[in-house]
LODOPA-391805 format. One record per residue (C-alpha): residue number from 1; x, y, z; residue in three letters. Coordinates in steps of 0.05 Angstrom, whole numbers, plus 32768, in hexadecimal, padded with zeros to 4 digits. Example, Ala and Ser with C-alpha at 12.3 -4.5 7.8 and 13.67 -1.06 7.14 Angstrom:
! LODOPA-391805
(pt 1, (80F6, 7FA6, 809C), "ALA")
(pt 2, (8111, 7FEB, 808F), "SER")
//
This chain:
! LODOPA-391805
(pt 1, (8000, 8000, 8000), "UNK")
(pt 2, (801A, 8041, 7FE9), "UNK")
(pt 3, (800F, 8070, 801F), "UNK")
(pt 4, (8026, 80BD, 8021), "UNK")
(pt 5, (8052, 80AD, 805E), "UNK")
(pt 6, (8072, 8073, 8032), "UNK")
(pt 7, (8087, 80A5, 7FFC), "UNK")
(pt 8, (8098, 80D1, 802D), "UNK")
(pt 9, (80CD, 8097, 8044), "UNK")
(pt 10, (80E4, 8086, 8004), "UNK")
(pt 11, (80F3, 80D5, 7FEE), "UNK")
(pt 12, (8116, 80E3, 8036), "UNK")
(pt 13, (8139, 8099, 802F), "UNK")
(pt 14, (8154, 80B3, 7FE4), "UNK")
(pt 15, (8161, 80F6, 7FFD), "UNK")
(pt 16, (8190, 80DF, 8035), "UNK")
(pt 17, (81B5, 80B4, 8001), "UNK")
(pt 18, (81BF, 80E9, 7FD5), "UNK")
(pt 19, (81E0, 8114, 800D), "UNK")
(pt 20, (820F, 80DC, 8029), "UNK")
(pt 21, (822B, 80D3, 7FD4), "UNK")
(pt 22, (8233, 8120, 7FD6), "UNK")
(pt 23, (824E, 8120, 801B), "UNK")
(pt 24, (8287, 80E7, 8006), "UNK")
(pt 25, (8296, 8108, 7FC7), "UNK")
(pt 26, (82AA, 814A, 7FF0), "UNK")
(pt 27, (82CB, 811D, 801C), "UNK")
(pt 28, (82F4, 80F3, 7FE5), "UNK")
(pt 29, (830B, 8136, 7FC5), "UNK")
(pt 30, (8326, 815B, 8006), "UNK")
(pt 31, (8347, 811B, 8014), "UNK")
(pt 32, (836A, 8119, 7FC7), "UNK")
(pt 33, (837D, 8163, 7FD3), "UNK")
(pt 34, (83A4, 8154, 8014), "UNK")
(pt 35, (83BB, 8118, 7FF8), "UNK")
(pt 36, (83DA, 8145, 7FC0), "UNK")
(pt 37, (83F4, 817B, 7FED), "UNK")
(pt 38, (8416, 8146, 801E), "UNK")
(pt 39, (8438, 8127, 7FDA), "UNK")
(pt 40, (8450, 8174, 7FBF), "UNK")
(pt 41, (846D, 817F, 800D), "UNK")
(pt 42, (8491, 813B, 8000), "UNK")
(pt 43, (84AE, 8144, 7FBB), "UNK")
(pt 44, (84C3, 8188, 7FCF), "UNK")
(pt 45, (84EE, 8173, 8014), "UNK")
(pt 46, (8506, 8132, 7FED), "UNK")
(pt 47, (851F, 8169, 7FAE), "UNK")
(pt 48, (8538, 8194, 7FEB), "UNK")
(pt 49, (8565, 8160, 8009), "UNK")
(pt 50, (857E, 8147, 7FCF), "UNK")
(pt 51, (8593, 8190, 7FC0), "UNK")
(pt 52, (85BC, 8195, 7FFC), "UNK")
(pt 53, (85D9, 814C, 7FF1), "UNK")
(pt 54, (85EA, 8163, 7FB1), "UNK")
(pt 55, (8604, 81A5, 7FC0), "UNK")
(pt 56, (8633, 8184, 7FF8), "UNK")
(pt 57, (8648, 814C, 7FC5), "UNK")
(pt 58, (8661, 8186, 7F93), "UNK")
(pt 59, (8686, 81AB, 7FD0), "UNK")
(pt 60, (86A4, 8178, 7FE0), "UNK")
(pt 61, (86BB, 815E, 7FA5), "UNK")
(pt 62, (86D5, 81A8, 7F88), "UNK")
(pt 63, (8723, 81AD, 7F9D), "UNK")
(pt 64, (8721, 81EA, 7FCF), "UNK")
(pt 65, (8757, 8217, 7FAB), "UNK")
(pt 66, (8784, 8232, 7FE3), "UNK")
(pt 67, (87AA, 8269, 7FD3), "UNK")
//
């Protein structure tokens, strides 16, 4: 028996599931864009070290001209 309470139901019951999709889509793409910045903070201290490994590895390996 269709009832106005039963539609009632069914429109809240498709209404709530079209919030929770919207809700986890928000959700999934905050969660890619600090995925993305954590990976850029990464790359950039990995590049940075291997600046300074590099920059000690050409010191070291320039003869110091004493004059």
């Amino acid at each position: 028996m269709v009832t106005p309470l039963t539609l009632q139901r069914k429109r809240a019951k498709i209404a709530e599931k079209k919030r929770r999709i919207a809700k986890a889509k928000t959700e999934a793409a905050e969660y890619q864009k600090l995925l993305a910045s954590r990976l850029k903070e990464q790359r950039e201290k990995r590049s940075e070290s291997l600046a300074k490994i590099r920059s000690r590895l050409s010191a070291a390996s320039k003869p110091s001209i004493v004059a």
